[in-house]
C-alpha positions, 0 to 999 in steps of 0.5 A: 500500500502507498503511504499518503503523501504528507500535503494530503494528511493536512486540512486545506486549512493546515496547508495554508498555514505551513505554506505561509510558515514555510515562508518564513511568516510569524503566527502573528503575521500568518493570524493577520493574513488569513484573519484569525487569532495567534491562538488558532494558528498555534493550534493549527501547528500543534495539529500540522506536527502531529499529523506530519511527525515534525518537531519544528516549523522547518521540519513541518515545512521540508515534509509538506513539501 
């Protein structure tokens, strides 16, 4: 069985938000730019590590890629 690629273990949501972290945005910036609170985007991260098995932003960022 193929594994599922790491872009698609992620809401189109999660995508949003580790492209724009793998941009090099901030929480904040990224809460701005999609209009939501700094809260949801740390939520968001927590969930996008977990789904991805990443540690760091960076890590998030290289395995959704």
């Amino acid at each position: 069985m193929t594994p599922t690629p790491p872009s698609r273990r992620l809401s189109p949501r999660q995508r949003q938000i580790v492209k724009l972290a793998a941009a090099g945005k901030t929480n904040k910036e990224i809460a701005a730019t999609l209009s939501i609170s700094k809260g949801t985007v740390k939520n968001h991260m927590t969930r996008i590590f977990d789904r991805l098995g990443a540690v760091s932003r960076t890590q998030a960022a290289i395995f959704f890629q």
